[in-house]
N, C-alpha and C positions, 0 to 999 in steps of 0.2 A: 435513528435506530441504535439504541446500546445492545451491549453484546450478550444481553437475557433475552433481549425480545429478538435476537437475530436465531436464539437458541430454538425457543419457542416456536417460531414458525417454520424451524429449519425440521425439526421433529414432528411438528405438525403434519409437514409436506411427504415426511417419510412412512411416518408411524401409522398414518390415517387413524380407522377405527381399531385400529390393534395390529399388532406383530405377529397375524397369524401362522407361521412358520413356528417360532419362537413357541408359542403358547399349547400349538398341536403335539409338537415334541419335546418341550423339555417341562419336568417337574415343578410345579409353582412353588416349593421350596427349595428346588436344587440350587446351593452353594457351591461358585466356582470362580477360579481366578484364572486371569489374563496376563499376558506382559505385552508391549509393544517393541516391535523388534525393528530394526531398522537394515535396511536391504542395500540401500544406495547411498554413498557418500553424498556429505551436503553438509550445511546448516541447517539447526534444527530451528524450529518456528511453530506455533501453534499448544506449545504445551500448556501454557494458562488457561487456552481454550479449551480442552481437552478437559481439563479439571473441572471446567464449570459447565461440562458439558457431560461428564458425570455426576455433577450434585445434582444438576437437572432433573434427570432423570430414575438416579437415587440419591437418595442423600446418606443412606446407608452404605454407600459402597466404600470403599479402604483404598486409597490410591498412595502408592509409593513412589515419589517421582524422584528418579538416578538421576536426569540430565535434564538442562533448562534451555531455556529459550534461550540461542544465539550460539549455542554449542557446536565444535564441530565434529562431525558423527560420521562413523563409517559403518560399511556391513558388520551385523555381529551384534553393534549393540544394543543392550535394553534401555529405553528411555523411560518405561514407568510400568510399574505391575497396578493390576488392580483386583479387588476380591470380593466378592458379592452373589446376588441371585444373578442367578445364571442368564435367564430369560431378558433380564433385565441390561447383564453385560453385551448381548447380543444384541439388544435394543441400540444401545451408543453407538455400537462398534462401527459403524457406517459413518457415520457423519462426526466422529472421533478421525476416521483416516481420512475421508475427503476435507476435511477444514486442514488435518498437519500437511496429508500430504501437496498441497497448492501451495500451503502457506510456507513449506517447506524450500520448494522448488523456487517460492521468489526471490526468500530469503538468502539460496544460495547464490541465483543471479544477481542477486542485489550487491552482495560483499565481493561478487568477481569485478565487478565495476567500479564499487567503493576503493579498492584495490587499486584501479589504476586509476585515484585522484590521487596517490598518495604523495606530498612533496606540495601540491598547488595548493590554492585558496579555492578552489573552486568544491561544492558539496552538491551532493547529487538527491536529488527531488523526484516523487512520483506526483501523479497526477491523476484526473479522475476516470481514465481510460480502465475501470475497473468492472469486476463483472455486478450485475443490478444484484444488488440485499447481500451481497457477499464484499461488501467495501471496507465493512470494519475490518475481516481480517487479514484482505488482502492490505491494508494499510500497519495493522501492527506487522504485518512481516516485510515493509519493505524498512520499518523502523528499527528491527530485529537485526537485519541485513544491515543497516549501517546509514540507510537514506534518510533525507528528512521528511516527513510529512507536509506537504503542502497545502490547499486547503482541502477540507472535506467533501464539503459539497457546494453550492449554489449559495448557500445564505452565509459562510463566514468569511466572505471578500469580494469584493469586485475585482474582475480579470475581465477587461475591455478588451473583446477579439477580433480579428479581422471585420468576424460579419457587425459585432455591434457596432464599430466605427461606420463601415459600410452605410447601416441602417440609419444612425445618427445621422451621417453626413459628412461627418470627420470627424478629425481626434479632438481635434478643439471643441466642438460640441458635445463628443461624449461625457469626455474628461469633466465639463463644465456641466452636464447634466448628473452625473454621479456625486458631484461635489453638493448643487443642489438640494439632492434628494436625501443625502447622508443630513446634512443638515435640518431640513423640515421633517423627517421620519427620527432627528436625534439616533441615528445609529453610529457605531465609531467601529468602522471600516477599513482595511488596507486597502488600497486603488493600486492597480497594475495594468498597464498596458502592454497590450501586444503591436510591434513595430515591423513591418516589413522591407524595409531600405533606408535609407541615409535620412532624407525630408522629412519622415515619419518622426525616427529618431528627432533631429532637429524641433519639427512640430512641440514635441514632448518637452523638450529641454527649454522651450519659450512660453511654453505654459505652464509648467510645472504643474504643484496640487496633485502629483502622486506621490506613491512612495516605491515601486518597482517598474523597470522598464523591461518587458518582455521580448527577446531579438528573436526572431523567427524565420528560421532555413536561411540564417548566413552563413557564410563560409568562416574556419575560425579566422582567415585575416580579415575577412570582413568583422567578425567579433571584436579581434582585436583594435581594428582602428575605432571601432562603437562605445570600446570601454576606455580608449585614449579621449575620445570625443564627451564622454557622459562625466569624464574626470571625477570618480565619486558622488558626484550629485545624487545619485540614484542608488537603489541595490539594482543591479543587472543580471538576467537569467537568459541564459540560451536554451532554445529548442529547436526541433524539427532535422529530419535525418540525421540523429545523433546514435551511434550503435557503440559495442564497444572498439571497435577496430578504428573510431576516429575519435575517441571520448578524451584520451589522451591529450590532441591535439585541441580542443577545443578548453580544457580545464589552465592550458596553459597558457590561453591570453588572457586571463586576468579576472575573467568574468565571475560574480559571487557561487552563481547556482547554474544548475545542469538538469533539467526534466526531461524524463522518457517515461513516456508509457509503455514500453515493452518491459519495465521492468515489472506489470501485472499481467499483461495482453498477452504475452506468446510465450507462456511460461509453460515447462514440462514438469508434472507432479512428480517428488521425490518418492522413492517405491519405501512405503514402510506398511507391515500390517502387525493387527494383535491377534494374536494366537492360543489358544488354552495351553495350559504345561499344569 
C-alpha cells in the first residue's frame, strides 16, 4: 500500500457517503482557513502526510507549511495554515490530526532513544509490531525519529523465527530451505535468523548463507559475548525486553542494531489540533 491508496481508504472509512455535519451546516461556497497548532512538546512527524492529504481531498486548498517533519515543537506553535472551502477543510481535518498526532508521539519516542545510542555503533530499528494499513506512517515516523526502517513487511526479506526454525526442524534446514527457494523463485533476498542461546548462534556460524544474525532475549553480556563470538562475520541485531532503561546497556556491547516494537505499539499521540482563526 503507498501512501495515496492509504489516503483513500483512510477517507473512505471516514467520509462514507458524505460529511453530513459539514454539508447540513456550512455554505457550499464558504471560504475559510485553518492553522495547525501544536499543544504538546515533541517532535513533529506527519507533515508531508498531511499535505497529501489535503490535495486529496482538495486540490484547491492553499497550504503553508512553517515547520517540517523532524522539528522540535513545543505548545504555541503553528506548524501549517491552510485555506480553502470550508466544508471541505473540515473534511481532512480528522484524519490530518489522527495520522500527525501517532505519528508524532512515535517520532518523539523514537529520538528519546536514538538519544541514548549516542557514542555506540549500535542503530535502533523498528519492526512490524505496527497497527494493520496504518504501517506506512507509522514507519516514516519512526524514520523522522532517527530509527532505521527495517523490513516492511512479509515479502522484502526473510527473517527465519523461532516458530519457522521450529516448523522446519532446525536452523540448518531452514536456513537451507530459504537459500533453495531464493534461488529457484530467482529472488535476491536478505536472510536473518533469529537465535535463542549459544548452539543456535554456533548452528548459524557453521552454516552460514545468511546475511543477519538475530539475538533474542539475551542479556547484554550475553550479547556481548555473541558479538565477540560472531567476530564480524555477521550484521548482528538484538531484541526482546529491550526498553529504554536498559537500551544503553545493550548499544554498548557492540552489537550493529537494536529492534523494539514499542517504538510503534504503546505509543501516546502527541496533542496537536487545527483550529479556524
Amino acid at each position: 500500500m503507498n501512501l495515496h491508496e492509504f489516503i483513500q481508504l483512510a477517507l473512505a472509512e471516514d467520509v462514507g457517503d458524505g460529511d453530513h455535519t459539514s454539508l447540513s451546516t456550512i455554505p457550499a461556497d464558504a471560504q475559510k482557513r485553518a492553522r495547525l497548532l501544536v499543544k504538546e512538546a515533541g517532535i513533529l512527524a506527519g507533515v508531508e502526510v498531511a499535505q497529501a492529504i489535503f490535495a486529496e481531498v482538495d486540490p484547491a486548498f492553499e497550504v503553508d507549511v512553517l515547520m517540517h517533519d523532524g522539528a522540535s515543537i513545543k505548545p504555541g506553535d503553528i506548524v501549517l495554515r491552510v485555506s480553502g472551502n470550508a466544508r471541505n477543510i473540515l473534511t481532512a481535518e480528522r484524519l490530518v490530526l489522527n495520522c500527525m498526532q501517532r505519528m508524532s508521539g512515535i517520532a518523539t519516542h523514537t529520538r528519546e532513544l536514538v538519544n541514548l545510542l549516542e557514542g555506540t555503533r549500535a542503530k535502533l530499528l523498528d519492526t512490524r509490531k505496527t497497527t494493520p494499513n496504518f504501517r506506512i506512517c507509522e514507519k516514516m515516523a519512526t524514520k523522522i525519529g532517527g530509527a532505521v526502517n527495517h523490513r516492511f513487511g512479509l515479502y522484502d526479506m526473510i527473517l527465519i523465527k523461532d516458530n519457522h526454525v521450529d516448523y522446519a526442524g532446525s536452523i540448518e534446514a531452514a536456513i537451507t530451505k530459504a537459500v533453495t527457494y531464493l534461488k529457484e523463485t530467482g529472488r535476491q533476498l536478505r536472510i536473518e535468523v533469529e537465535t535463542r542461546n549459544r548452539a543456535e548462534v554456533e548452528e548459524v556460524l557453521r552454516v552460514g548463507q545468511v546475511d543477519v544474525i538475530l539475538l533474542d532475549n539475551f542479556t547484554p553480556d550475553g550479547i556481548r559475548d555473541m558479538v565477540r563470538l560472531i567476530n564480524g562475520r555477521f550484521i548482528t541485531e538484538a531484541s526482546g525486553g529491550i526498553d529504554e532503561t536498559n537500551l544503553r546497556a545493550y548499544a554498548e556491547t557492540g552489537v550493529n542494531f537494536i529492534s523494539s516494537g514499542a517504538l510503534t505499539h504503546q505509543i501516546k499521540s502527541l496533542d496537536l489540533s487545527l483550529k479556524a482563526y
